[in-house]
mmJSON file of the N, C-alpha and C atoms, coordinates in Angstrom:
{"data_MODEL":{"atom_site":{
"group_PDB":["ATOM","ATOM","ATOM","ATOM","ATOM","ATOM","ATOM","ATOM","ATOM","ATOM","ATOM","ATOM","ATOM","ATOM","ATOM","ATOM","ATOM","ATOM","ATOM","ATOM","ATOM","ATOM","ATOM","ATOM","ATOM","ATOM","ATOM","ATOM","ATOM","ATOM","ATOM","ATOM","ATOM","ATOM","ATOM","ATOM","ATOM","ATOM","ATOM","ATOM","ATOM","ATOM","ATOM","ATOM","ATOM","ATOM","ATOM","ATOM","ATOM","ATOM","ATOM","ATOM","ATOM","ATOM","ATOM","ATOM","ATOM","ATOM","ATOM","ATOM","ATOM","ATOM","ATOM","ATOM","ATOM","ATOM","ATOM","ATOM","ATOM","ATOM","ATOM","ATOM","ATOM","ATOM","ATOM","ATOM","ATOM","ATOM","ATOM","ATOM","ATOM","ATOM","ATOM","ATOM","ATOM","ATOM","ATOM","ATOM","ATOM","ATOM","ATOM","ATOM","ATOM","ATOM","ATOM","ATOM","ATOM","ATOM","ATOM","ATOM","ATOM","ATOM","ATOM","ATOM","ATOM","ATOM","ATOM","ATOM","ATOM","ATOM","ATOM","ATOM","ATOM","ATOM","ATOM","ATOM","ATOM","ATOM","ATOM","ATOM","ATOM","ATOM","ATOM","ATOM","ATOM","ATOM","ATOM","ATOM","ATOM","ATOM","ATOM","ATOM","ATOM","ATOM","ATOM","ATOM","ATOM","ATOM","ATOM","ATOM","ATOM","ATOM","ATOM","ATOM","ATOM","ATOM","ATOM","ATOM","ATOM","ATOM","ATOM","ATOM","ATOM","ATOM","ATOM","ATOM","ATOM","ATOM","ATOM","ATOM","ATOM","ATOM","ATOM","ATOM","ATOM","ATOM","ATOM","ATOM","ATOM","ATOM","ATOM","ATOM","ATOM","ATOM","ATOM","ATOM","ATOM","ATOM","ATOM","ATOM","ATOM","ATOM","ATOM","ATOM","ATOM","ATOM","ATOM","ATOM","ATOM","ATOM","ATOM","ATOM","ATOM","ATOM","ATOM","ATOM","ATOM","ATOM","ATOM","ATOM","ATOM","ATOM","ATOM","ATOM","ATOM","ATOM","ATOM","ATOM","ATOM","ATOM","ATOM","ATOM","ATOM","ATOM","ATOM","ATOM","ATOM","ATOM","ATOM","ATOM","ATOM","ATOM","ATOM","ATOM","ATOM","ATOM","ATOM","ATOM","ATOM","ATOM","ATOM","ATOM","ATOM","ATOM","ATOM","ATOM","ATOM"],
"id":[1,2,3,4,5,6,7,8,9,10,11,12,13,14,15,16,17,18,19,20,21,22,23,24,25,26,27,28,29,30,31,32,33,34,35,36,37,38,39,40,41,42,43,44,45,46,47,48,49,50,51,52,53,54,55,56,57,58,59,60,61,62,63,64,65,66,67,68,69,70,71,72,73,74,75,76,77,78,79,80,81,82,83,84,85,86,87,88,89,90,91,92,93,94,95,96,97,98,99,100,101,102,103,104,105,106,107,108,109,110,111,112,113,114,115,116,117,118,119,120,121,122,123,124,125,126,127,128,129,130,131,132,133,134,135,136,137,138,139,140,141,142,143,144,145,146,147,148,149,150,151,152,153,154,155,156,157,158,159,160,161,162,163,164,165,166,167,168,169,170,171,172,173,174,175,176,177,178,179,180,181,182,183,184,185,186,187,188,189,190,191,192,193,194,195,196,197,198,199,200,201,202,203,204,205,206,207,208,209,210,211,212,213,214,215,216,217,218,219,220,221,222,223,224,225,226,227,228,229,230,231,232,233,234,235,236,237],
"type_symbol":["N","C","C","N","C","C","N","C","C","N","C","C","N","C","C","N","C","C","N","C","C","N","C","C","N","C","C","N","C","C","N","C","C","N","C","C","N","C","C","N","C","C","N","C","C","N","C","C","N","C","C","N","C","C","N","C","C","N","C","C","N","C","C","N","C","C","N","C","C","N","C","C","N","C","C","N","C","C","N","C","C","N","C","C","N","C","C","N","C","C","N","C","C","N","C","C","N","C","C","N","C","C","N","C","C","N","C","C","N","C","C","N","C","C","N","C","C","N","C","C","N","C","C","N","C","C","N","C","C","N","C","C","N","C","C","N","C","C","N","C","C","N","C","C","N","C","C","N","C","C","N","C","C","N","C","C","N","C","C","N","C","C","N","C","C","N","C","C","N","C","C","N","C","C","N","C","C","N","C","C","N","C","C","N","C","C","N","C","C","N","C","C","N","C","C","N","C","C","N","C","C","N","C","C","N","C","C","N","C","C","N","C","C","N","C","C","N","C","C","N","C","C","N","C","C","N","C","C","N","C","C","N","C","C","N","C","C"],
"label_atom_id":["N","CA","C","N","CA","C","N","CA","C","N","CA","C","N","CA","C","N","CA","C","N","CA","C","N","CA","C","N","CA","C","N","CA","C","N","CA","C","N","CA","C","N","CA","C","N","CA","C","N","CA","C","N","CA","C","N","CA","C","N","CA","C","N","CA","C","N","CA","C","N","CA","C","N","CA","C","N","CA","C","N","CA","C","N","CA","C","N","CA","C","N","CA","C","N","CA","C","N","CA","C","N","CA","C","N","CA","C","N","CA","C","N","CA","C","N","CA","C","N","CA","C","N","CA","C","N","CA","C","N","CA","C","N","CA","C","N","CA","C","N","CA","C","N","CA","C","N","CA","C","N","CA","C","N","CA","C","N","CA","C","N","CA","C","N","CA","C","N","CA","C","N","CA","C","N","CA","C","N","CA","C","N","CA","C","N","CA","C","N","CA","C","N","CA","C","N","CA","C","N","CA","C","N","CA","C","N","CA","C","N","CA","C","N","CA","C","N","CA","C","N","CA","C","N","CA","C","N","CA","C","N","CA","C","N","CA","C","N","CA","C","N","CA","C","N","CA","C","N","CA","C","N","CA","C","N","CA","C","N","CA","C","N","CA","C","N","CA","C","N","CA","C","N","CA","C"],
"label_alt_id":[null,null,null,null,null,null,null,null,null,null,null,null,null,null,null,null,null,null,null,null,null,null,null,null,null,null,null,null,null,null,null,null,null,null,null,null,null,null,null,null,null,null,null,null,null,null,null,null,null,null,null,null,null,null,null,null,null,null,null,null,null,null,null,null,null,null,null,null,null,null,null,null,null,null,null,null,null,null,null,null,null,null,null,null,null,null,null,null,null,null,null,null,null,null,null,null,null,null,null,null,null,null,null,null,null,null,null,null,null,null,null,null,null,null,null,null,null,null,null,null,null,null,null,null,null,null,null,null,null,null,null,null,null,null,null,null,null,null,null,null,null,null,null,null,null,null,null,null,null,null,null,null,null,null,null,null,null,null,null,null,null,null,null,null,null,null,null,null,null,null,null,null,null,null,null,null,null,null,null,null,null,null,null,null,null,null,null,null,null,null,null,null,null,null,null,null,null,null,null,null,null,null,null,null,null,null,null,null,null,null,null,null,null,null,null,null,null,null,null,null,null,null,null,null,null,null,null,null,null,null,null,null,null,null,null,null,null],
"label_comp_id":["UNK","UNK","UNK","UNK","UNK","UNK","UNK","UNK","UNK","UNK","UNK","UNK","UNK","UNK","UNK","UNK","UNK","UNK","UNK","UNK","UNK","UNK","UNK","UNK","UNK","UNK","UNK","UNK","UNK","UNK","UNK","UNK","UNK","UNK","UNK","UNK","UNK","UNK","UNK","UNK","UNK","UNK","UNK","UNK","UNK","UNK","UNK","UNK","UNK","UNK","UNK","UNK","UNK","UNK","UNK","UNK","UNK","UNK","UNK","UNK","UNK","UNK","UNK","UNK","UNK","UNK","UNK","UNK","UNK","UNK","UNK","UNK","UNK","UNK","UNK","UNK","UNK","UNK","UNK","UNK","UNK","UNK","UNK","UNK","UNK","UNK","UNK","UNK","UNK","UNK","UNK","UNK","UNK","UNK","UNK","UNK","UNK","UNK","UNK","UNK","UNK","UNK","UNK","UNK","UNK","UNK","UNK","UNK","UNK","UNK","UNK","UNK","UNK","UNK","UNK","UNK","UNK","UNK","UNK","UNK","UNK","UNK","UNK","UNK","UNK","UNK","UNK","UNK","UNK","UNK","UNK","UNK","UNK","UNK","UNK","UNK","UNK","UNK","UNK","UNK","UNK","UNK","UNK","UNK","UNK","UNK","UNK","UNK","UNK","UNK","UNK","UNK","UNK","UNK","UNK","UNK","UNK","UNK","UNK","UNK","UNK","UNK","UNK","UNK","UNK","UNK","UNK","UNK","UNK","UNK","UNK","UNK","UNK","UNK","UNK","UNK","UNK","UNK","UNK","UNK","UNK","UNK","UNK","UNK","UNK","UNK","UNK","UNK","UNK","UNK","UNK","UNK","UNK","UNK","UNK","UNK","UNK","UNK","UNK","UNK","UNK","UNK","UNK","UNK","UNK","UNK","UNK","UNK","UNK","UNK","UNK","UNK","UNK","UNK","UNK","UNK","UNK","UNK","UNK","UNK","UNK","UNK","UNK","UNK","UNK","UNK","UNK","UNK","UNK","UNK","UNK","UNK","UNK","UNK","UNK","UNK","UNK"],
"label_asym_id":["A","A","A","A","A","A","A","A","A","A","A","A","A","A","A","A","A","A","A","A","A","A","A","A","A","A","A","A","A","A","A","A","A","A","A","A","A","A","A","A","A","A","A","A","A","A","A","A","A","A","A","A","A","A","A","A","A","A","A","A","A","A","A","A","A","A","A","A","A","A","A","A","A","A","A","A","A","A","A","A","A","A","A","A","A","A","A","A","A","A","A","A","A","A","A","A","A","A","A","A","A","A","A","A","A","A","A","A","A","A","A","A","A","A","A","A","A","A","A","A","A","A","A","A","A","A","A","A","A","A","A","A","A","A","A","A","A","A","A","A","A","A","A","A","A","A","A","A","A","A","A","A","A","A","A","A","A","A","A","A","A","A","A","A","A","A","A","A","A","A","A","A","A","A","A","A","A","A","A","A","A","A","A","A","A","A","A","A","A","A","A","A","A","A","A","A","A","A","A","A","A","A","A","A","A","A","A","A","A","A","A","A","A","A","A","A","A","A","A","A","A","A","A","A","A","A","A","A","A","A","A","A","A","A","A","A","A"],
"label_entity_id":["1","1","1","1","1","1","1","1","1","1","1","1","1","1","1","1","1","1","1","1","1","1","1","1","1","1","1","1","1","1","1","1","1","1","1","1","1","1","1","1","1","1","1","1","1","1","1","1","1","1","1","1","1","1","1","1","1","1","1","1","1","1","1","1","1","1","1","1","1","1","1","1","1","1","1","1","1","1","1","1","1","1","1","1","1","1","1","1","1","1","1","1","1","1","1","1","1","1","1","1","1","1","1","1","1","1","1","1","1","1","1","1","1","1","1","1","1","1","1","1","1","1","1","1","1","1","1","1","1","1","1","1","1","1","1","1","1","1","1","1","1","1","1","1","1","1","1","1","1","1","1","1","1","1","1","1","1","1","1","1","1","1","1","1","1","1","1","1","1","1","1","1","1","1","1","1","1","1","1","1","1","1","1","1","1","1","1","1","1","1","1","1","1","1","1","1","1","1","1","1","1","1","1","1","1","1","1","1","1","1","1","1","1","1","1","1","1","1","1","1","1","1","1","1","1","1","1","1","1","1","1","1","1","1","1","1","1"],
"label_seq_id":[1,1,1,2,2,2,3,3,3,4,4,4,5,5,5,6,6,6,7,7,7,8,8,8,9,9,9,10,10,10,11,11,11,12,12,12,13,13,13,14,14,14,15,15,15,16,16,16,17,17,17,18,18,18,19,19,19,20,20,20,21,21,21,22,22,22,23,23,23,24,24,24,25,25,25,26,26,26,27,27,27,28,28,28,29,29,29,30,30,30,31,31,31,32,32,32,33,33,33,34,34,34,35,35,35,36,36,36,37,37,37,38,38,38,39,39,39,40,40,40,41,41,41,42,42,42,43,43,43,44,44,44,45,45,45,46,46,46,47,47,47,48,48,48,49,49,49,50,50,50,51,51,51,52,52,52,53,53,53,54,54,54,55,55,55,56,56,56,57,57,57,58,58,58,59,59,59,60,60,60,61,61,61,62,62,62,63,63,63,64,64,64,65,65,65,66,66,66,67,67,67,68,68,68,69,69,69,70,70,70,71,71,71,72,72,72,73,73,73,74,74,74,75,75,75,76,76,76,77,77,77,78,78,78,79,79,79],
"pdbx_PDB_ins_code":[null,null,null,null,null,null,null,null,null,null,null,null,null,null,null,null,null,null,null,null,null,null,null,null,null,null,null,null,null,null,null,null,null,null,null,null,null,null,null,null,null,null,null,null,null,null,null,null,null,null,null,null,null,null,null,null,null,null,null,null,null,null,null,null,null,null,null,null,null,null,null,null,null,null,null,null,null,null,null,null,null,null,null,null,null,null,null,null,null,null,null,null,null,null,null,null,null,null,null,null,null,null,null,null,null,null,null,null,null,null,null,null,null,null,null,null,null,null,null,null,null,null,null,null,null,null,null,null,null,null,null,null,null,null,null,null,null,null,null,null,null,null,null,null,null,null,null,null,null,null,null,null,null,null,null,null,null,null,null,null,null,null,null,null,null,null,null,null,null,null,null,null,null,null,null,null,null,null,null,null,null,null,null,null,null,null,null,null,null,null,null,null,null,null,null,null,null,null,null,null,null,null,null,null,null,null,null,null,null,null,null,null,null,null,null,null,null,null,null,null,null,null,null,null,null,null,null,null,null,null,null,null,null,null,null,null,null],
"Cartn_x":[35.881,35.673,35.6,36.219,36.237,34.8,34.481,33.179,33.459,33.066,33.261,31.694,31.97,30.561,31.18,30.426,30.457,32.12,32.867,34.226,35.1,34.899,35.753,35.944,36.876,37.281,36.916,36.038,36.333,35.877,36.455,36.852,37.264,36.486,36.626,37.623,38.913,39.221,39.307,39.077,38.538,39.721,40.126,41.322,40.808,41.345,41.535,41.43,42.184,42.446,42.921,43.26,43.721,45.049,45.969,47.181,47.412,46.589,46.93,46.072,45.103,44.483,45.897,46.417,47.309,48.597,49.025,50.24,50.307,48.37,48.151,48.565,47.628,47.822,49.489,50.046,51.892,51.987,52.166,52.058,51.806,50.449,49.996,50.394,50.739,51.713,52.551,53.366,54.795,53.885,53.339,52.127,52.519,51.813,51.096,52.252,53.279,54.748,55.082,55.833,56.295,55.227,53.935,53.154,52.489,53.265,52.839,51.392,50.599,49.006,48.599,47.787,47.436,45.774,45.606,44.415,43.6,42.277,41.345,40.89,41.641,41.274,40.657,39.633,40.052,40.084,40.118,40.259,39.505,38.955,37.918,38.129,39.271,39.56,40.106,39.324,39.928,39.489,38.701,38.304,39.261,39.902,40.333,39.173,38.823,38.148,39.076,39.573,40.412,39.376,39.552,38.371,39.401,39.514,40.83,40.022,40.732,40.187,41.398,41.558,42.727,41.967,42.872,42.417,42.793,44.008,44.678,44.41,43.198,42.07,40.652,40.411,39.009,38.715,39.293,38.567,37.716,38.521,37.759,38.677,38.256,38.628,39.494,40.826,42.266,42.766,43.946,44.412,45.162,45.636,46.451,45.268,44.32,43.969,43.56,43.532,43.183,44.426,45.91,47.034,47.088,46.535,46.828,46.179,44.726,43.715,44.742,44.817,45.866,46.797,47.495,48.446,48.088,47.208,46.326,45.965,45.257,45.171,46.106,46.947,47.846,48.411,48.66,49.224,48.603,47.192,46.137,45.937,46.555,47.311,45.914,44.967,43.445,43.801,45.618,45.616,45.845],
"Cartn_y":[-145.241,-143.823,-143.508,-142.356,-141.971,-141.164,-141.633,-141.139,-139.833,-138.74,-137.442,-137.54,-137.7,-137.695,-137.986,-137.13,-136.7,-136.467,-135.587,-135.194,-136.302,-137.387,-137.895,-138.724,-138.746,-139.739,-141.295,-142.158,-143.344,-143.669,-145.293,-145.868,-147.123,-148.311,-149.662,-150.283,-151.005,-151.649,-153.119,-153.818,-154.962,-156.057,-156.913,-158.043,-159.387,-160.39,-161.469,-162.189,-162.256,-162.444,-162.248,-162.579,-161.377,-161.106,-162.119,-161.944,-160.84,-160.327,-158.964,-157.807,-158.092,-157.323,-156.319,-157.589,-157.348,-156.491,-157.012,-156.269,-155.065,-154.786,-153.563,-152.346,-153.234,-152.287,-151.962,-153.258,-152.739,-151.553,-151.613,-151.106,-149.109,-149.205,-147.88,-147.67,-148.253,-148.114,-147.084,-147.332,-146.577,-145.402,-145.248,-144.181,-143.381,-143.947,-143.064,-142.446,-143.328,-143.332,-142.159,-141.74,-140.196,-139.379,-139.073,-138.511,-138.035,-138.922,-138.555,-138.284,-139.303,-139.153,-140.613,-140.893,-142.404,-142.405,-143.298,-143.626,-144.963,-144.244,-145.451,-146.462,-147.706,-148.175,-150.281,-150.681,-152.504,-153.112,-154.341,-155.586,-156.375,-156.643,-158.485,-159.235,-159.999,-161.62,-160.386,-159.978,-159.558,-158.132,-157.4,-156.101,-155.115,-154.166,-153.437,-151.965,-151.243,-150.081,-149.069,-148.003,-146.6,-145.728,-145.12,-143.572,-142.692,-141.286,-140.42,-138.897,-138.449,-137.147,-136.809,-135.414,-134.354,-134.334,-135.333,-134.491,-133.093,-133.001,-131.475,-130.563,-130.61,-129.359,-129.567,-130.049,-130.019,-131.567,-132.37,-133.695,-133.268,-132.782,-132.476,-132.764,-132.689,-133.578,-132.094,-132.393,-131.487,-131.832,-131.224,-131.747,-132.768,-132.893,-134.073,-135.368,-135.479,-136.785,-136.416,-135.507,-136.179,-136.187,-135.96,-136.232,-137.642,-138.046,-139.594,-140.903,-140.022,-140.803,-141.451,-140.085,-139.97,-141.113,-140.677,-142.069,-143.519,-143.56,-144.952,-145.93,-144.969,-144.807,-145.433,-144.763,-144.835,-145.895,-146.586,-148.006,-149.151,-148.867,-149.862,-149.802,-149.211,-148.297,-147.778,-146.905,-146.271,-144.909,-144.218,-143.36,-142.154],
"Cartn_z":[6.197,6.369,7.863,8.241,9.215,10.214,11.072,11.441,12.366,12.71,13.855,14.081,15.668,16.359,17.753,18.268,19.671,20.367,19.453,19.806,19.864,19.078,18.533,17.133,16.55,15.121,15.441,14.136,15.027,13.453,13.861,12.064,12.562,12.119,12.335,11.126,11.327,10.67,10.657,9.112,9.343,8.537,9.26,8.436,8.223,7.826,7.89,8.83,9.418,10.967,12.397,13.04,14.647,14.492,13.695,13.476,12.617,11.552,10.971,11.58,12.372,13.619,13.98,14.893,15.725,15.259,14.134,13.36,12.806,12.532,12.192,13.38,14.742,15.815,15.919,15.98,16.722,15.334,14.163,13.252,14.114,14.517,14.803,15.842,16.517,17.821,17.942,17.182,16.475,16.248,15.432,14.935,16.507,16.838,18.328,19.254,19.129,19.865,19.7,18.225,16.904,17.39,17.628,17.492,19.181,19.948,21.168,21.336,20.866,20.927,20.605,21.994,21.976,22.069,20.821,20.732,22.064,21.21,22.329,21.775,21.539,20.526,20.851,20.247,20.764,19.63,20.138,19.03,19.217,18.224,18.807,17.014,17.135,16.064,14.922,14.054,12.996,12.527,13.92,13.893,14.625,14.387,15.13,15.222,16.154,16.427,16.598,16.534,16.919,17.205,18.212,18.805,18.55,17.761,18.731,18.686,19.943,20.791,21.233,21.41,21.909,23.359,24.243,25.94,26.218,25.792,26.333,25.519,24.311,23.727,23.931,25.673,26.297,25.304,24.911,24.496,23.12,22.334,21.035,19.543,18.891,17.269,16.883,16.814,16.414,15.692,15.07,13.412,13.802,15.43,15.953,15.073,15.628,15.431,13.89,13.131,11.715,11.378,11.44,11.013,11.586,12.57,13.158,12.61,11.679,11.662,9.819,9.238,8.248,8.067,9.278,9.291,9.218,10.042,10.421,8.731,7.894,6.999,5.595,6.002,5.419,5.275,6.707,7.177,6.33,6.452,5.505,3.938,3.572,2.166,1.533,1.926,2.319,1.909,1.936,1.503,0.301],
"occupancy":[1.0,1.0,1.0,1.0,1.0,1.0,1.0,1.0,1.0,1.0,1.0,1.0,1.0,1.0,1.0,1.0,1.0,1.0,1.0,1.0,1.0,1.0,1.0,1.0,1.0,1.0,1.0,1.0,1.0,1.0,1.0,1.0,1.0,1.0,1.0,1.0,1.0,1.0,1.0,1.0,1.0,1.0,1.0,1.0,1.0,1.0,1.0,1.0,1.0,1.0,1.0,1.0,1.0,1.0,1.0,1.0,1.0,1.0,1.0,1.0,1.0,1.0,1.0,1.0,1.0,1.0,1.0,1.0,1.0,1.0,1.0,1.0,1.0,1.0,1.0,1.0,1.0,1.0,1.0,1.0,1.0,1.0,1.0,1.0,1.0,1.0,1.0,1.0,1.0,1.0,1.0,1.0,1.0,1.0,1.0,1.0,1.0,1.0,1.0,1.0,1.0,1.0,1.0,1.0,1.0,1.0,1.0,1.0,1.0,1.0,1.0,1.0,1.0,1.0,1.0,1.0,1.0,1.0,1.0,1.0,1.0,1.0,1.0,1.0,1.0,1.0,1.0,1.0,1.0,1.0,1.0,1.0,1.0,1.0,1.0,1.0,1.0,1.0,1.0,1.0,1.0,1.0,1.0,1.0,1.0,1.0,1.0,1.0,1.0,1.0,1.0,1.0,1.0,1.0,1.0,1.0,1.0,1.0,1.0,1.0,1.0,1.0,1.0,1.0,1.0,1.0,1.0,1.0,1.0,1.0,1.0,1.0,1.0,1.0,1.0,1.0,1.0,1.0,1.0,1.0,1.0,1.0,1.0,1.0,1.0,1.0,1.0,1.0,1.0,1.0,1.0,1.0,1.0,1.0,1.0,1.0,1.0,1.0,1.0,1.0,1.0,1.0,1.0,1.0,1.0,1.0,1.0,1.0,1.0,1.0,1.0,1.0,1.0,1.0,1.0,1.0,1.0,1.0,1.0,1.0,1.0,1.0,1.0,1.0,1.0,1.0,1.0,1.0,1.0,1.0,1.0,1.0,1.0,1.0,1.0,1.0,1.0],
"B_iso_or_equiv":[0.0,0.0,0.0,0.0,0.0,0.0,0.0,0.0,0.0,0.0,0.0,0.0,0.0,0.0,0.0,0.0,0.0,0.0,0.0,0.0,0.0,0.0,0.0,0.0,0.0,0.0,0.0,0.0,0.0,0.0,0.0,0.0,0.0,0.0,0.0,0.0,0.0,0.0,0.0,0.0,0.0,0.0,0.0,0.0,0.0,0.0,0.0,0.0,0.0,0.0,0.0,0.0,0.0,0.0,0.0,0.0,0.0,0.0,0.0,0.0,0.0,0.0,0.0,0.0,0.0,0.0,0.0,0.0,0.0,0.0,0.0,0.0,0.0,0.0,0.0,0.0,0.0,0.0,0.0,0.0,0.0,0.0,0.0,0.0,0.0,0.0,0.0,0.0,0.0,0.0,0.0,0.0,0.0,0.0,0.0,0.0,0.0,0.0,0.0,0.0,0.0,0.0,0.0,0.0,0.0,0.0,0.0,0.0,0.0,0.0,0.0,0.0,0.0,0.0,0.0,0.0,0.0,0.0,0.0,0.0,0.0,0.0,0.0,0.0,0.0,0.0,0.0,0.0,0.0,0.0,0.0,0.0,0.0,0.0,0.0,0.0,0.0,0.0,0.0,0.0,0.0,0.0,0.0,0.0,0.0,0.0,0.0,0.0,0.0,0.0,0.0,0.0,0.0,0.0,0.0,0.0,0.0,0.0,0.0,0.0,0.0,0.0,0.0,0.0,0.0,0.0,0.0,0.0,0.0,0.0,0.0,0.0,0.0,0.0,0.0,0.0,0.0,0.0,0.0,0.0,0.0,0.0,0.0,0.0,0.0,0.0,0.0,0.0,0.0,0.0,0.0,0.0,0.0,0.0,0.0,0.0,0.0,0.0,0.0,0.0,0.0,0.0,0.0,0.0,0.0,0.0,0.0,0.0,0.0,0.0,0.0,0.0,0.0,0.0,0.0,0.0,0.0,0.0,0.0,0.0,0.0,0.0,0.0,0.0,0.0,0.0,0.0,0.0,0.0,0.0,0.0,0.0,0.0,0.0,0.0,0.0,0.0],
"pdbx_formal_charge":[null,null,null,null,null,null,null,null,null,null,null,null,null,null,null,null,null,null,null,null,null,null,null,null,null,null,null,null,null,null,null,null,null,null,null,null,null,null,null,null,null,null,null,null,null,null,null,null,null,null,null,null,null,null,null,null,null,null,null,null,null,null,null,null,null,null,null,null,null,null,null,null,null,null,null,null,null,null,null,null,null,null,null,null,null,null,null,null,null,null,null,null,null,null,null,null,null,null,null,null,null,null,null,null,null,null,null,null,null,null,null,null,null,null,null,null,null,null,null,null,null,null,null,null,null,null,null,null,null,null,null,null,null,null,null,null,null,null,null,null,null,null,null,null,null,null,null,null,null,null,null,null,null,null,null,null,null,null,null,null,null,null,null,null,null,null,null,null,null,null,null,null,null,null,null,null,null,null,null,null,null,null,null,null,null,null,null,null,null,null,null,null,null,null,null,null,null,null,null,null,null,null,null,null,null,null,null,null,null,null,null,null,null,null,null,null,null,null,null,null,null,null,null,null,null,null,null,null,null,null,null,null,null,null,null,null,null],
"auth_seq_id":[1,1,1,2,2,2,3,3,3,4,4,4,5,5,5,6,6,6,7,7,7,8,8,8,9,9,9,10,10,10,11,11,11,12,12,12,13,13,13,14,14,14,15,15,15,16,16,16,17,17,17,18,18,18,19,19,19,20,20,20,21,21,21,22,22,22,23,23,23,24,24,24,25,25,25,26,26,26,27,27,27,28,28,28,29,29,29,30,30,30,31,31,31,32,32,32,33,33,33,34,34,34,35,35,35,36,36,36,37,37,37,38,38,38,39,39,39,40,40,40,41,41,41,42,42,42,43,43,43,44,44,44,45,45,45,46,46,46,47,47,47,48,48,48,49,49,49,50,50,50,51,51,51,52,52,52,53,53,53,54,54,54,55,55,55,56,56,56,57,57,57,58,58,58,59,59,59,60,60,60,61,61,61,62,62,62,63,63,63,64,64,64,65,65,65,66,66,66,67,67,67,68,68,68,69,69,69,70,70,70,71,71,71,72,72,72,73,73,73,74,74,74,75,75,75,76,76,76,77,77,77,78,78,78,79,79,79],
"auth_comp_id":["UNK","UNK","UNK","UNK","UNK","UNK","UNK","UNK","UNK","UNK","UNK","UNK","UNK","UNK","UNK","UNK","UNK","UNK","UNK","UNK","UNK","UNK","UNK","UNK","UNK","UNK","UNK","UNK","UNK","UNK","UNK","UNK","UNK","UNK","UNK","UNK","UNK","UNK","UNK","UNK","UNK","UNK","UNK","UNK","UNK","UNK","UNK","UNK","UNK","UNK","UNK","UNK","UNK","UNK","UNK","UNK","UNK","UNK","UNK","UNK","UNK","UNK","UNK","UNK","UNK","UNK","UNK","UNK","UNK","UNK","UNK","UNK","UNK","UNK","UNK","UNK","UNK","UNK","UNK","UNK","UNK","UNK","UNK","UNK","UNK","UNK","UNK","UNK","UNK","UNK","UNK","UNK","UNK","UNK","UNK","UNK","UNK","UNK","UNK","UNK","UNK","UNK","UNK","UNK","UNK","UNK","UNK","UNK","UNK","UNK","UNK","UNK","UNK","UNK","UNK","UNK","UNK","UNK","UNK","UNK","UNK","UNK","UNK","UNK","UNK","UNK","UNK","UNK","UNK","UNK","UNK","UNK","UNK","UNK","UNK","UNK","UNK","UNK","UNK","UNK","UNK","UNK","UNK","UNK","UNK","UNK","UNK","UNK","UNK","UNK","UNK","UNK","UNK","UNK","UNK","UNK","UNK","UNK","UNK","UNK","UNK","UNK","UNK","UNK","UNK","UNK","UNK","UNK","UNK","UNK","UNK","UNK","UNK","UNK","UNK","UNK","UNK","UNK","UNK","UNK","UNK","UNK","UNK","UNK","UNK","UNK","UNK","UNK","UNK","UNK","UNK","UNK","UNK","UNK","UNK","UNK","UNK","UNK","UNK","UNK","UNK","UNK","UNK","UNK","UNK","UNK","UNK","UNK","UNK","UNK","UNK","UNK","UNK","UNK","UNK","UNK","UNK","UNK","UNK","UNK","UNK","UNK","UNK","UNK","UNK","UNK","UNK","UNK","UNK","UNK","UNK","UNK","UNK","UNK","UNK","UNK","UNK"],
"auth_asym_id":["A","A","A","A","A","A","A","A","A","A","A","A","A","A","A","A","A","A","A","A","A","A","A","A","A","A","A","A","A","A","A","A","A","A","A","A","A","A","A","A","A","A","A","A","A","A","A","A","A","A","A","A","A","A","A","A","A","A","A","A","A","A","A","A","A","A","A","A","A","A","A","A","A","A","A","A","A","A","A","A","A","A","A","A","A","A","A","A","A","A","A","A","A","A","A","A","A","A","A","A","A","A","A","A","A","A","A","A","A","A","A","A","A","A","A","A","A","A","A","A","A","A","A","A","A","A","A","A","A","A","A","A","A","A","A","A","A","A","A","A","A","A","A","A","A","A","A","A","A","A","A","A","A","A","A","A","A","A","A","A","A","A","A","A","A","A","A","A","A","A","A","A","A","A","A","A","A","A","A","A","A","A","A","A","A","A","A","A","A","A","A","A","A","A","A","A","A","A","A","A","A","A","A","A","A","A","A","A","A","A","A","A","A","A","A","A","A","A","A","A","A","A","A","A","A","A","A","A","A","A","A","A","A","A","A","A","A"],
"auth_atom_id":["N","CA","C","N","CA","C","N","CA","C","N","CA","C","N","CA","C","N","CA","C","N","CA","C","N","CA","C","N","CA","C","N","CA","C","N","CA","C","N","CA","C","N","CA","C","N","CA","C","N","CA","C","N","CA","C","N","CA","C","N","CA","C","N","CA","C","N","CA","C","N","CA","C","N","CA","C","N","CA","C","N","CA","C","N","CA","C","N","CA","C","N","CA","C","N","CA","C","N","CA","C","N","CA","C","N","CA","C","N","CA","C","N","CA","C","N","CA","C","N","CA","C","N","CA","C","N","CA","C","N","CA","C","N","CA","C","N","CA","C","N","CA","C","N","CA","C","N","CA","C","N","CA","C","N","CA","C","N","CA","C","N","CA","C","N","CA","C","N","CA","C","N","CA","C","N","CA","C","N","CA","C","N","CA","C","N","CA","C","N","CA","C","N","CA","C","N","CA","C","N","CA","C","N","CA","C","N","CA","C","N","CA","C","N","CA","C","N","CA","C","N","CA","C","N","CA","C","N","CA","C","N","CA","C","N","CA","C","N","CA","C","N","CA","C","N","CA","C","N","CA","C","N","CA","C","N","CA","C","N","CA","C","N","CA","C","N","CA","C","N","CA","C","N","CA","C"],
"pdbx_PDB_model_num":[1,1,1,1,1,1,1,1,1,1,1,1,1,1,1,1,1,1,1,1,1,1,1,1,1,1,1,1,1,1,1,1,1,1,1,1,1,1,1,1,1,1,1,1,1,1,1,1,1,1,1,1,1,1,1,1,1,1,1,1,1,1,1,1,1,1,1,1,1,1,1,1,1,1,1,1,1,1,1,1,1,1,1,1,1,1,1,1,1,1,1,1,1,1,1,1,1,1,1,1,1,1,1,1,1,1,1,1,1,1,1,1,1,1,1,1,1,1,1,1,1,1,1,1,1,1,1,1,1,1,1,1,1,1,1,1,1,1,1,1,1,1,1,1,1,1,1,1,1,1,1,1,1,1,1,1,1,1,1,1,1,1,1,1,1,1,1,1,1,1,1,1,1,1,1,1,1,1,1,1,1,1,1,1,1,1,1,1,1,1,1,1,1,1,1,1,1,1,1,1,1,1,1,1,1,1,1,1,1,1,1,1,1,1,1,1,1,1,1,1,1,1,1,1,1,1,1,1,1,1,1,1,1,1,1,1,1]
}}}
């Protein structure tokens, strides 16, 4: 589930291991690429973290990032 707190989306995803970590991220990559909106996001072994915030609407939670969060989502088949 997606958390909103303090002007931004944020939602830990959790794998197996860093290798589907990782595939998830290239995965959302592309995401972010189409969508021209890049998340803030890390990795540690088999956790990935995503933050997302609209800079260019004062740094606040826009339908950009719930269409992104959407996607994200989606990728992890969550949707």
């Amino acid at each position: 589930m997606w958390t909103e707190a303090d002007d931004h989306l944020t939602k830990d995803f959790a794998f197996a291991n860093f290798r589907a970590a990782f595939a998830f991220m290239t995965r959302v990559a592309f995401v972010a690429e189409e969508l021209n909106h890049h998340p803030e996001w890390s990795n540690v072994y088999g956790t990935v973290t995503i933050k997302l915030t609209t800079h260019d609407a004062g740094n606040t939670v826009t339908q950009l990032d719930r269409d992104f969060a959407a996607a994200c989502d989606a990728i992890m088949g969550e949707d």
